[in-house]
FITI-329571 format. One record per residue (C-alpha): residue number from 1; residue in three letters; x, y, z. Coordinates in steps of 0.1 Angstrom, whole numbers, plus 2048, in hexadecimal, padded with zeros to 3 digits. Example, Ala and Ser with C-alpha at 12.3 -4.5 7.8 and 13.67 -1.06 7.14 Angstrom:
BEGIN
1,ala,87B,7D3,84E
2,ser,889,7F5,847
//
This chain:
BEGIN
1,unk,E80,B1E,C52
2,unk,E71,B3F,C4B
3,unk,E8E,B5F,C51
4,unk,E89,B76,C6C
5,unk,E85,B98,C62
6,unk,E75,BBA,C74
7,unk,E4D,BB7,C75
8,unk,E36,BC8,C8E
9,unk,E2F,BB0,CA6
10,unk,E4C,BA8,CC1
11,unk,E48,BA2,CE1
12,unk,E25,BA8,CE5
13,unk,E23,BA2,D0A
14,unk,E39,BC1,D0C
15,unk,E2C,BD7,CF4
16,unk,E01,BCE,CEB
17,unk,DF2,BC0,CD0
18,unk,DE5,BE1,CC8
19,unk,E06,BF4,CC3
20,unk,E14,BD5,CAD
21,unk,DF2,BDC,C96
22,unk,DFB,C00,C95
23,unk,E1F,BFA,C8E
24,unk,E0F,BE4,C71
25,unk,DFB,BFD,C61
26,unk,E15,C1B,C67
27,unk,E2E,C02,C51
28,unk,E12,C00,C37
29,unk,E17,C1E,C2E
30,unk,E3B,C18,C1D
31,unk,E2F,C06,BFF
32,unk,E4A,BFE,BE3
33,unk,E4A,C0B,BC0
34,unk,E45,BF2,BA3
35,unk,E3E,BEF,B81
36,unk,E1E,C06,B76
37,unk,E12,BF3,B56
38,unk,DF2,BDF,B56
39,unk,DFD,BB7,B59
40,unk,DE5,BA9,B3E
41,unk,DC3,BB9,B33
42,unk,DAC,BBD,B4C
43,unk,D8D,BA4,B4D
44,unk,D83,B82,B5A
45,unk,D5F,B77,B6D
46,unk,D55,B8E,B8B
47,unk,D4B,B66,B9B
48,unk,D2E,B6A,BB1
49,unk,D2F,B61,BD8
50,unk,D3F,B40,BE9
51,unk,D2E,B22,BE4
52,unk,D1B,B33,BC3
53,unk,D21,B1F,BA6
54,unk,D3F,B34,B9C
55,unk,D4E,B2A,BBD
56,unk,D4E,B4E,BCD
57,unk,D3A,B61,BE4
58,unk,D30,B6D,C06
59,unk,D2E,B54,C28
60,unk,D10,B45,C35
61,unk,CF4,B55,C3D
62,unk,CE1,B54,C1E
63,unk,CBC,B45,C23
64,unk,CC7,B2A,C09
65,unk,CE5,B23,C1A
66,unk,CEA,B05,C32
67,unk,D05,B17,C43
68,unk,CFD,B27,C66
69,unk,D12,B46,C66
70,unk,D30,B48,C7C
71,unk,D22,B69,C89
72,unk,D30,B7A,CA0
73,unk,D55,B6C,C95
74,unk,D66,B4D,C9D
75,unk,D7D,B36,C98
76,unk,D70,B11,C94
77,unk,D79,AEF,C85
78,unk,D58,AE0,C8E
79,unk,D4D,ABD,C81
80,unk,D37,ABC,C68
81,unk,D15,AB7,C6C
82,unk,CF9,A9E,C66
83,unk,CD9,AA3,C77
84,unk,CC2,A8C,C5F
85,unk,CB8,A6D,C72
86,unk,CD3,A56,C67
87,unk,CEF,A6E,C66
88,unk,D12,A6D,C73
89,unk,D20,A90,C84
90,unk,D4A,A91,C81
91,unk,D63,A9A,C99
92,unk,D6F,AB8,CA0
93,unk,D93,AC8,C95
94,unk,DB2,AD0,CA1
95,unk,DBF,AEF,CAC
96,unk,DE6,AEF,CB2
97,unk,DF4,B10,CBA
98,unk,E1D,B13,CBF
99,unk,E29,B34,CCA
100,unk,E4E,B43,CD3
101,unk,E39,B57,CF0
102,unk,E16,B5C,CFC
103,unk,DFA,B48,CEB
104,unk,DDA,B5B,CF5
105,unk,DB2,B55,CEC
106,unk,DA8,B78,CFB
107,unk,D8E,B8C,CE8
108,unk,D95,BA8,D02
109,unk,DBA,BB1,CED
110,unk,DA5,BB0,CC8
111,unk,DAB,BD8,CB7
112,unk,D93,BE4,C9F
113,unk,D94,BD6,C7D
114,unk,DB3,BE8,C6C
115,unk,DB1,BF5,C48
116,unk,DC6,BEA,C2E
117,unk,DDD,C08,C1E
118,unk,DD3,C0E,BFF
119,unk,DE9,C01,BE2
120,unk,DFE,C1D,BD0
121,unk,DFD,C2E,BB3
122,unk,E18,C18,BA3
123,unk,E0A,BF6,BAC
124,unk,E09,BE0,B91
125,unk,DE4,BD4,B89
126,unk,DDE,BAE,B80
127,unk,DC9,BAD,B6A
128,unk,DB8,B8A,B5D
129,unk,DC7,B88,B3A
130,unk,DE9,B81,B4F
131,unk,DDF,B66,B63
132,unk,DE3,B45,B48
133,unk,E04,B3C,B52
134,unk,E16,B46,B72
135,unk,E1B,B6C,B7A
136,unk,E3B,B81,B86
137,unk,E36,BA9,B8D
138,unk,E55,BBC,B9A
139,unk,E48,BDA,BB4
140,unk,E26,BD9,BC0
141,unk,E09,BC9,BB1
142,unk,DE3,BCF,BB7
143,unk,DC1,BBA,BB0
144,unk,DAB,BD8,BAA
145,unk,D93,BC5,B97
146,unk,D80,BA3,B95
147,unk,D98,B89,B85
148,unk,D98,B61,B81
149,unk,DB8,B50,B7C
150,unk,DB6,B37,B5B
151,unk,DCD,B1E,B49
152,unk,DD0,AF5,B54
153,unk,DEA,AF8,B6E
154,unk,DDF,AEB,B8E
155,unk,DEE,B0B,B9D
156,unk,DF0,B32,B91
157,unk,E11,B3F,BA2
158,unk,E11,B65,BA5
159,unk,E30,B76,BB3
160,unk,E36,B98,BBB
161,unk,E55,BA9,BCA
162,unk,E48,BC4,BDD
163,unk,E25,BC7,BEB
164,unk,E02,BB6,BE0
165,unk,DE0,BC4,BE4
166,unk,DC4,BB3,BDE
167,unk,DA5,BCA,BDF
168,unk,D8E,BB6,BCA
169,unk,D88,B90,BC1
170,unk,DA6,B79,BBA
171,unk,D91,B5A,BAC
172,unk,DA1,B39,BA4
173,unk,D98,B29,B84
174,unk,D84,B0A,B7F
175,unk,D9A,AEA,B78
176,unk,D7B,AD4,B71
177,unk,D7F,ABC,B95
178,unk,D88,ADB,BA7
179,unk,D91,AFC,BA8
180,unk,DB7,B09,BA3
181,unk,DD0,B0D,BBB
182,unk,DDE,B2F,BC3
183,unk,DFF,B36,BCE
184,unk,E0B,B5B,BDA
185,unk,E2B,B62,BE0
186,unk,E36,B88,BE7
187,unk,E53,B9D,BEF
188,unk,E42,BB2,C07
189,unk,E1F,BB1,C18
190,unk,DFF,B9E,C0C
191,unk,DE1,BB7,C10
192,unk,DBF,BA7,C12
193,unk,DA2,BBB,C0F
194,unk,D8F,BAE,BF3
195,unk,D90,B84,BEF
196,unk,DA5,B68,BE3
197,unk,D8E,B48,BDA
198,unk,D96,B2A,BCD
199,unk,D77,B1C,BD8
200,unk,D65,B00,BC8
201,unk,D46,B08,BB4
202,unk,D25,AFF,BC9
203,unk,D0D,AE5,BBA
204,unk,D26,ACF,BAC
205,unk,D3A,AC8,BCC
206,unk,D59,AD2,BBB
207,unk,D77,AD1,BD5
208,unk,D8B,AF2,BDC
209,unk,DAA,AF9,BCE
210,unk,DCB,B02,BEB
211,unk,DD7,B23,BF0
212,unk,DF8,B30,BFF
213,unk,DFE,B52,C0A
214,unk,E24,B58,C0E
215,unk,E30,B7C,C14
216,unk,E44,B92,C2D
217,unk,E24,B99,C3D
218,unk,E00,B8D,C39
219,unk,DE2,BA4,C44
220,unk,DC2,B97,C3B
221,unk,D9E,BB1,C3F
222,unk,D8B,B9E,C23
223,unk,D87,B7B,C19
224,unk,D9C,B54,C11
225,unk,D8B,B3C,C07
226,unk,D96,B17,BFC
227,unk,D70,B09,C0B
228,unk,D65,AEF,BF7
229,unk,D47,AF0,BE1
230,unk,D25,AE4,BEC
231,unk,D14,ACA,BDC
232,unk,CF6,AAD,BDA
233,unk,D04,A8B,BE6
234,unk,D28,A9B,BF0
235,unk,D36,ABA,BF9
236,unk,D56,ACA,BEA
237,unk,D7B,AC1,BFC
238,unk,D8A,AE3,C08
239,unk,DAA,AEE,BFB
240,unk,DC8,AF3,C15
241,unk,DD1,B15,C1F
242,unk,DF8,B1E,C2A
243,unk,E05,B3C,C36
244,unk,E29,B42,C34
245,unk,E3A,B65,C41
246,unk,E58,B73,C4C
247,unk,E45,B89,C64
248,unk,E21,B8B,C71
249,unk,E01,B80,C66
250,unk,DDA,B8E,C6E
251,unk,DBE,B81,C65
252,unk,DA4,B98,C6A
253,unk,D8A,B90,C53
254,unk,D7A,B6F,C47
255,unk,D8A,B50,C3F
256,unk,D7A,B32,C33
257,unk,D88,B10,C2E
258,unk,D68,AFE,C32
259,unk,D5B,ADE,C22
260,unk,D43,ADF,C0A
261,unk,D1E,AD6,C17
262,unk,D0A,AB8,C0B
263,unk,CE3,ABF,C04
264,unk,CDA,A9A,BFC
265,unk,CC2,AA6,BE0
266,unk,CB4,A87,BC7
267,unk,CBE,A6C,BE9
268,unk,CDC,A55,BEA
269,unk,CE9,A67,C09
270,unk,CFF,A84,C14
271,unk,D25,A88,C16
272,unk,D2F,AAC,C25
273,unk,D52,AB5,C16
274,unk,D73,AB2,C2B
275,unk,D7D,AD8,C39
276,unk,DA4,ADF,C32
277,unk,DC0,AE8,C4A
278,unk,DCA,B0B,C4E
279,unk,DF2,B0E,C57
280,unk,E05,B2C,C63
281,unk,E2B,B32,C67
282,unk,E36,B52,C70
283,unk,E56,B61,C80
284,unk,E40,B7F,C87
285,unk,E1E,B7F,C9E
286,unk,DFD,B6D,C94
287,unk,DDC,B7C,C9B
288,unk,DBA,B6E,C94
289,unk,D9F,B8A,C95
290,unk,D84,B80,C7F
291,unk,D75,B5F,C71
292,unk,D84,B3F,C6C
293,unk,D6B,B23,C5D
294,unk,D79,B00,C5E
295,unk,D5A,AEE,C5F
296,unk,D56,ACC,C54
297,unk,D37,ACA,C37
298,unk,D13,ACE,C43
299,unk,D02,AAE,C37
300,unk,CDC,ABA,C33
301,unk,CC0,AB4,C4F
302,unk,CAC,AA6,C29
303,unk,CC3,A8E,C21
304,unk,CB7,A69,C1A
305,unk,CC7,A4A,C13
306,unk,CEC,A3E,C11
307,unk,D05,A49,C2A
308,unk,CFC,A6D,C37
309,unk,D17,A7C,C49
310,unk,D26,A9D,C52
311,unk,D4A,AA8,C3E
312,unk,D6D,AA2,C55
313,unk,D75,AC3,C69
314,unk,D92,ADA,C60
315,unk,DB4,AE2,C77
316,unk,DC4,B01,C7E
317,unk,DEC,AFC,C7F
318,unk,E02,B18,C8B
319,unk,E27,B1E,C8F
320,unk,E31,AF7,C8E
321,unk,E4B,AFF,C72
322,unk,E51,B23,C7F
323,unk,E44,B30,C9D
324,unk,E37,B53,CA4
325,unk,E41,B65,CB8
326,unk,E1F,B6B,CC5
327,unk,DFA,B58,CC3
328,unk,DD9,B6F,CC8
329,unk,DB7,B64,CC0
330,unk,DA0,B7D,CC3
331,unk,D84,B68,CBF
332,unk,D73,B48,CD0
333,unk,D7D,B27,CC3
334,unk,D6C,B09,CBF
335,unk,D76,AE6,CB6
336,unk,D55,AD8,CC2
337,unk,D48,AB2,CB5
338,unk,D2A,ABA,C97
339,unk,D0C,AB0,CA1
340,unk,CFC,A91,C93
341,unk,CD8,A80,C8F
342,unk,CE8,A5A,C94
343,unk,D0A,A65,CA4
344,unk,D19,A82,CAB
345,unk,D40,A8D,CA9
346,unk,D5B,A8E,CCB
347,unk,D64,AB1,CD0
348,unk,D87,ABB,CBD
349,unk,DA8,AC3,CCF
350,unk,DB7,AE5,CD5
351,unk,DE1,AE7,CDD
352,unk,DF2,B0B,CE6
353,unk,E15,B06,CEC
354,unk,E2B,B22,CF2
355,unk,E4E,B22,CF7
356,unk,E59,B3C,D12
357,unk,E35,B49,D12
358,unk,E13,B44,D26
359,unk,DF2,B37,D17
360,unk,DD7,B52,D21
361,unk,DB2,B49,D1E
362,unk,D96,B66,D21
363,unk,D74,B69,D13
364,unk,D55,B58,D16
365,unk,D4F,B36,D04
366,unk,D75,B3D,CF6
367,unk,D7D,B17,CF5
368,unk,D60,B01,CE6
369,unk,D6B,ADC,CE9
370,unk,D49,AD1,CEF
371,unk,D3E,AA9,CDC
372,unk,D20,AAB,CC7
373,unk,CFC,AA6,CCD
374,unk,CE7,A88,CBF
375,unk,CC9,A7E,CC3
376,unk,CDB,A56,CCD
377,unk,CFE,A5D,CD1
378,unk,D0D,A7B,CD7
379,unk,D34,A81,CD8
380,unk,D4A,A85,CF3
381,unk,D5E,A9F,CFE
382,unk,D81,AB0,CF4
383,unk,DA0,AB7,CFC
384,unk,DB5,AD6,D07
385,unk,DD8,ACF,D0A
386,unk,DF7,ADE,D08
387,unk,E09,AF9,D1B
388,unk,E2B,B0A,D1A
389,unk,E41,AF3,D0F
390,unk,E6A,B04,D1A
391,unk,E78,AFD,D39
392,unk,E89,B0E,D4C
393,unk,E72,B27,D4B
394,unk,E55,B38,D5A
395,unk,E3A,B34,D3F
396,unk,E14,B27,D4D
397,unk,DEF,B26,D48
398,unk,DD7,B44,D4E
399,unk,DB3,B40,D4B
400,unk,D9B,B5C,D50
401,unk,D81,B4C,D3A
402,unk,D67,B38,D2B
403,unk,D74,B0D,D21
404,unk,D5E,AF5,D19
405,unk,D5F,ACF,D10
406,unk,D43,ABE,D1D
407,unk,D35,A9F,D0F
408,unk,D18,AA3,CF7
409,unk,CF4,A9D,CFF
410,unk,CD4,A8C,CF2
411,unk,CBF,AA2,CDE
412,unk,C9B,AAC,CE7
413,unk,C86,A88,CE0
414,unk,CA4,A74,CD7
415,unk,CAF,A57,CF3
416,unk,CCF,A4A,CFB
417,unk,CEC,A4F,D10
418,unk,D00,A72,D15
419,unk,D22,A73,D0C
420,unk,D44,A79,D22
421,unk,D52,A9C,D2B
422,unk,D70,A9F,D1C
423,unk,D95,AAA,D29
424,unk,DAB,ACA,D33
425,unk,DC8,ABD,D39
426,unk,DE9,AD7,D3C
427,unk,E07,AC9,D4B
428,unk,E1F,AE1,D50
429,unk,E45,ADE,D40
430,unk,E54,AFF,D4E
431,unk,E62,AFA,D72
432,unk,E54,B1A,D7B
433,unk,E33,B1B,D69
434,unk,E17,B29,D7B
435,unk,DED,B20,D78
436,unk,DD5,B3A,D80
437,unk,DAF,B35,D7B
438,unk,DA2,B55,D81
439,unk,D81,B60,D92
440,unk,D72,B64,D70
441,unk,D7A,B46,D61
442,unk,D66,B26,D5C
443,unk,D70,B02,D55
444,unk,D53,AED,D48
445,unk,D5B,AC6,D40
446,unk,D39,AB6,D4A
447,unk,D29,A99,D3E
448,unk,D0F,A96,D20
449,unk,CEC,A95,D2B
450,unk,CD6,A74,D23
451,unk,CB3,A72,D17
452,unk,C99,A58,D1D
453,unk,CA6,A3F,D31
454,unk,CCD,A45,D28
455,unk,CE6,A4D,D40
456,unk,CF5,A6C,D40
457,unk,D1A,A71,D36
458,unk,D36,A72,D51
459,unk,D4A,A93,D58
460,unk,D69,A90,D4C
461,unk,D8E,A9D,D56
462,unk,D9D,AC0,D5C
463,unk,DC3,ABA,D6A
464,unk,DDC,ADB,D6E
465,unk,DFB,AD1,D75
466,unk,E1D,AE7,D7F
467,unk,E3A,AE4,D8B
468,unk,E48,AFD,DA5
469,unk,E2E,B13,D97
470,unk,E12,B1F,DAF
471,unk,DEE,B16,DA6
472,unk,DD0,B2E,DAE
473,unk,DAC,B24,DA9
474,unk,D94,B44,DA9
475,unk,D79,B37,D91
476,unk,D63,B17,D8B
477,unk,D70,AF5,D7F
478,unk,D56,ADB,D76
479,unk,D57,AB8,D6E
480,unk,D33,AB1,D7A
481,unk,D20,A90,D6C
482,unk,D05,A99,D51
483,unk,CDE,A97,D58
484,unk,CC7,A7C,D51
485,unk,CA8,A94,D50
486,unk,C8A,A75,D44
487,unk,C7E,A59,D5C
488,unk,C95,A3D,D60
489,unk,CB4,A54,D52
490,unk,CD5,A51,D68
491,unk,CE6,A6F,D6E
492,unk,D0D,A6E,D66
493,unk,D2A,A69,D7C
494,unk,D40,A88,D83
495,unk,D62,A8C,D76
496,unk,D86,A93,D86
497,unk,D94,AB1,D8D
498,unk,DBC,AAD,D92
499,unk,DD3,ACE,DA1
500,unk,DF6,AC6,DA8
501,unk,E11,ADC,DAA
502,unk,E2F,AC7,DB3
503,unk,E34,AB4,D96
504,unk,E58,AB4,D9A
505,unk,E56,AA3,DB9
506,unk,E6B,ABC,DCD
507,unk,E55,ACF,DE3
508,unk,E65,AC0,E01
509,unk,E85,ADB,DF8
510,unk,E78,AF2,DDF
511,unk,E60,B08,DEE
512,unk,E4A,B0E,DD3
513,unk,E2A,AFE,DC2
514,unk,E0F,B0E,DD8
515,unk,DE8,B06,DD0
516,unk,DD0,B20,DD9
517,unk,DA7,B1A,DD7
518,unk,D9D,B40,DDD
519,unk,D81,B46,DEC
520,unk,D6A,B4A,DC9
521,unk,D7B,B29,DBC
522,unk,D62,B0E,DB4
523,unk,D6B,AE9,DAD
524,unk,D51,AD3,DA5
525,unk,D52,AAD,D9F
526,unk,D2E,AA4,DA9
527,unk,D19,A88,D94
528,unk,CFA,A92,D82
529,unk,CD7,A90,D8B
530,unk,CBC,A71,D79
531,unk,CA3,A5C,D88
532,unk,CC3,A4A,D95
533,unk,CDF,A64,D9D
534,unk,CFF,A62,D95
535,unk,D1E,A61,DAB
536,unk,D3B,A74,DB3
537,unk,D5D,A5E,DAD
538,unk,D65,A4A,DCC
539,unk,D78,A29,DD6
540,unk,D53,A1E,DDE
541,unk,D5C,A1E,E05
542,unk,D51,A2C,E22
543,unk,D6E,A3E,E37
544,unk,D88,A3B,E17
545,unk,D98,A46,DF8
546,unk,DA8,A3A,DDE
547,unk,DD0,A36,DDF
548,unk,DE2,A4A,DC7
549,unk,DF1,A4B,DAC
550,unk,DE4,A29,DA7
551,unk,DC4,A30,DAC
552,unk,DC0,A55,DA7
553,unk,DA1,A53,D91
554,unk,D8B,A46,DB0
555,unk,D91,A6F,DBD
556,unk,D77,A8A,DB6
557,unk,D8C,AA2,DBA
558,unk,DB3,AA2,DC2
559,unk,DC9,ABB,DCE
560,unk,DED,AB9,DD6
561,unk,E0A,ACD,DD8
562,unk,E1C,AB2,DE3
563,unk,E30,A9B,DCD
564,unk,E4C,A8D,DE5
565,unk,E4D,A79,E08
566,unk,E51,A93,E23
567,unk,E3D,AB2,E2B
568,unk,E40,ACB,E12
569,unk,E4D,AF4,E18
570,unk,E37,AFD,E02
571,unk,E11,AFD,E08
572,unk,DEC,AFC,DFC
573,unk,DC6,B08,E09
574,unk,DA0,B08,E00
575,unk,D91,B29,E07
576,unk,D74,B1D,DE8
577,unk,D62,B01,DE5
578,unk,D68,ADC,DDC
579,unk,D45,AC6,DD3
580,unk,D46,AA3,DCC
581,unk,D1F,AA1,DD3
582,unk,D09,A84,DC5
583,unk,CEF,A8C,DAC
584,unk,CCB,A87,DB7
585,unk,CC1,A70,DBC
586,unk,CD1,A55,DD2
587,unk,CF6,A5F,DC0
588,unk,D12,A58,DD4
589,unk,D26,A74,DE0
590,unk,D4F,A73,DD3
591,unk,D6E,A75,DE6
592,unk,D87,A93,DE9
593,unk,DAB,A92,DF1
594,unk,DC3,AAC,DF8
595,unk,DEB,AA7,DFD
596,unk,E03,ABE,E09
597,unk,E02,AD5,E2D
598,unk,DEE,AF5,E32
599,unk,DFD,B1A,E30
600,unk,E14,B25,E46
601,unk,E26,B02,E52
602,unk,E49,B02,E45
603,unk,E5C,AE1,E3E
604,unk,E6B,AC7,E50
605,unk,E82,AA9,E4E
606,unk,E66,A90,E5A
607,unk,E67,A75,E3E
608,unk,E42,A70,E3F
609,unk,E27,A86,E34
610,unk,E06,A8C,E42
611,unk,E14,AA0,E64
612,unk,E01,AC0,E5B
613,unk,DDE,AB4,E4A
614,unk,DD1,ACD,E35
615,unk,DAD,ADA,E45
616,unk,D92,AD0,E28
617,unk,D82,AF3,E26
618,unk,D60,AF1,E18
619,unk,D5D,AD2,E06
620,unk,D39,AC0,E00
621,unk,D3D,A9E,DF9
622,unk,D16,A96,DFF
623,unk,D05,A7D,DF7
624,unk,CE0,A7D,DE6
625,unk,CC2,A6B,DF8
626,unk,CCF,A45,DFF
627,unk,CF6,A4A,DEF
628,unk,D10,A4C,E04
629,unk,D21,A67,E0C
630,unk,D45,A6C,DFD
631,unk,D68,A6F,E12
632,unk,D7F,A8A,E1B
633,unk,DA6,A83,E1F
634,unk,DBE,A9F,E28
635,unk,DE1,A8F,E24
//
């Protein structure tokens, strides 16, 4: 367990992101003495960019380069990608997040970029004469200048007592199979405004060696890189990358962990390069403001022969050893499946968990769990999960933007079948835990869409679940079927949308749990259109619906705010609208269920339910051309 000591950070729900960043910098400013003499002669290879054949050097973006840039920022552990013919797209990551307090994806709380102090006079410079055998500097200590670590260890420790800046390039040196680890362990505060690479040397494929940061603080404006090297047949391995503070960590600038990329050159095939896993423990906050590149290894469009597929994504782990007081990522993130010629990759699986705090979603396309295109089989969906995890307590869900995890599609004059939506599933621990979808926010899960004569891919699942916390649905939620655009395609079935908010059972005495469809909220579980349409999810009867729980997944849509026998106190209304419609053409429209009693009917001691139906609102449960239209039940 890391000690707690006194960062900026806190309680950030109390006091802003931006003050905590100020405090930062204002602390900066203190810097401790330290010895003044040179460590070693200065020296060592200036190493050119990432992925050059010295193993450094800038991102993607190069025309040479088969990296798309990450521009503007984001966070992503994407599968690799393999778009020749015959190649094989990889899932996407994980992204597990575990927080004292809030975790938030909100680009709306990101500062401008801060500037790293600048070291003191009496900072120690490293120079690269020192950096044979492991290095100890009492005080400060600066990289000022361009130096590469050397000597046959598989690691070069450097240790410094008080603060470390590193203004220029910290380079690894080259072990032969791969690249050398580093390993930074400092009294005081890590500064990063220049880089540390121990990235494997391009051409080669040569794996990346690890790197830890451990330090009082970390603040990073420049670059890490572990990223594997690219290569012909394979891509480099990515080296792991651990942070380790007392207090807080920001990462403001560009981190890549990246396998290496596969161009296939001479034939035999095309193995992209594992990415690594990035893990964070700090008893301080954690903020994510600039890039994090966790890709799997591109495996080239040229490639021939052999086994051509895309490098295993990367994960992002935060606080499972130590959690921060505090998640914020400024930036969207994306765990989506890569995209493959033959197959494709299933979107990857993001899990906040804060303690006593809320999870807090804003921004448009903020959560990408989306499943990878192909041109014959694309990948399914993701998974959100997750939620506040103490109870008793109060924390719960807010979402005010963008999450997606739909089911990937069929590429332009491919043919085959779409793939499944994916899931958001958040099941509330806290007895008091609230949901609220506001106006601006929007839920997509839908299904793939098919091409030829292919059927489209099925919506898939979004379930909030609470307690006695309220539930509010302002913006759109939908698990519609994909579309089967060709002649002779079959549109996908739509998904389930689940709201319950008495998942305690004890609404009959605890007047609590209500669930609200405002008047903007959306909720749509309709199949998708095709030469045959596809159909909202029904028992298949005229004039019923499915029993539940049994049977639950027969229900379109389902909401409830009753868990008990009894008529509840507390209550639940549709002022929005609820469409279960089917797709053209001929699709069968799906059934709806509500369960609980409307606004303003208090409780009684009748033991069955069902005396105060809830009135449907506007609900479209429609059916296309020759389907049948779908049922209502208001229990």
């Amino acid at each position: 367990m890391i000690d707690v000591r006194v960062g900026w950070g806190g309680d950030e729900r109390r006091r802003g992101l931006r003050a905590a960043l100020t405090l930062l910098l204002v602390g900066a400013a203190a810097c401790s003495g330290g010895g003044q003499a040179t460590v070693g002669s200065t020296g060592g290879s200036s190493g050119g960019g990432i992925g050059s054949s010295s193993g450094m050097g800038t991102d993607a973006g190069a025309p040479s380069s088969p990296w798309a840039p990450l521009s503007p920022a984001e966070v992503s552990v994407q599968g690799g990608t393999a778009l020749s013919a015959s190649g094989q797209g990889q899932n996407g990551g994980l992204v597990h997040l575990v927080s004292q307090g809030d975790t938030s994806f909100d680009p709306t709380q990101a500062p401008a970029k801060p500037a790293v102090p600048t070291a003191p006079a009496g900072a120690t410079p490293i120079a690269a004469s020192a950096l044979g055998a492991d290095l100890s500097i009492t005080g400060d200590a600066v990289v000022s200048a361009d130096v590469t670590t050397s000597g046959s260890d598989p690691t070069r420790k450097i240790s410094v007592s008080g603060d470390l800046y590193v203004t220029a390039t910290l380079q690894a040196g080259d072990l032969g199979a791969g690249r050398q680890g580093i390993d930074l362990e400092v009294g005081g505060t890590i500064y990063v405004s220049g880089t540390v690479d121990t990235s494997g040397a391009s051409g080669s494929g040569e794996a990346g060696g690890a790197l830890r940061l451990a330090a009082k603080q970390v603040m990073v404006t420049g670059t890490l890189s572990s990223a594997g090297g690219d290569g012909a047949q394979s891509g480099g391995a990515a080296g792991a990358l651990a942070l380790q503070t007392s207090g807080n960590v920001l990462l403001a600038g560009t981190i890549l962990i990246r396998g290496g990329a596969a161009s296939g050159a001479g034939g035999g095939g095309a193995q992209g390069g594992a990415a690594a896993t990035l893990t964070i423990d700090a008893n301080g906050s954690v903020a994510l403001g600039g890039t994090v590149d966790g890709r799997g290894g591109v495996a080239s469009t040229a490639a021939t022969g052999g086994t051509i597929a895309g490098g295993a994504a990367g994960a992002i782990h935060i606080g499972e050893t130590a959690p921060p007081t505090t998640i914020v990522v400024f930036v969207p993130v994306v765990v989506s499946g890569g995209a493959g010629g033959a197959s494709a990759g299933t979107g990857g699986t993001i899990t906040p968990e804060p303690d006593t705090g809320n999870v807090n979603v804003a921004g448009a396309m903020e959560l990408d769990l989306r499943g990878g295109d192909s041109v014959s089989a694309p990948g399914a969906g993701g998974l959100l999960n997750g939620g506040p995890r103490k109870d008793p307590g109060s924390g719960g869900v807010h979402i005010g933007g963008e999450i997606v995890a739909s089911g990937g599609s069929i590429m332009k004059g491919g043919s085959g079948n779409g793939a499944a939506g994916g899931r958001v599933d958040m099941e509330l621990t806290p007895t008091d835990g609230a949901v609220a979808i506001d106006q601006s926010a929007k839920i997509t899960v839908e299904g793939g869409d098919a091409g030829g004569m292919g059927t489209a891919g099925g919506g898939g699942h979004v379930w909030f679940w609470t307690k006695d916390g309220d539930e509010t649905i302002s913006g759109y939620v939908s698990v519609r079927g994909g579309n089967a655009p060709d002649p002779g395609g079959i549109g996908g079935g739509g998904g389930m949308i689940y709201f319950f908010s008495d998942n305690n059972h004890d609404a009959v005495q605890v007047c609590k749990g209500n669930l609200d469809v405002t008047p903007t909220g959306v909720l749509d579980a309709s199949g998708g259109d095709g030469s045959a349409g596809g159909s909202g999810r029904s028992d298949g009867k005229a004039g019923s619906v499915a029993d539940f729980p049994d049977n639950q997944e027969e229900i379109a849509v389902f909401l409830n705010c009753d868990g008990e026998h009894g008529n509840t106190c507390n209550w639940m209304e549709n002022d929005g609208q609820v469409i279960a419609r089917g797709g053209v053409h001929n699709g069968n429209g799906g059934d709806v269920v509500y369960h609980g009693i409307p606004p303003g009917v208090l409780g009684t001691d009748s033991p069955d339910s069902g005396d105060y139906p809830v009135p449907p609102g506007m609900v479209d449960t429609s059916a296309d051309g020759s389907g049948m239209k779908g049922d209502f039940d208001g229990q």
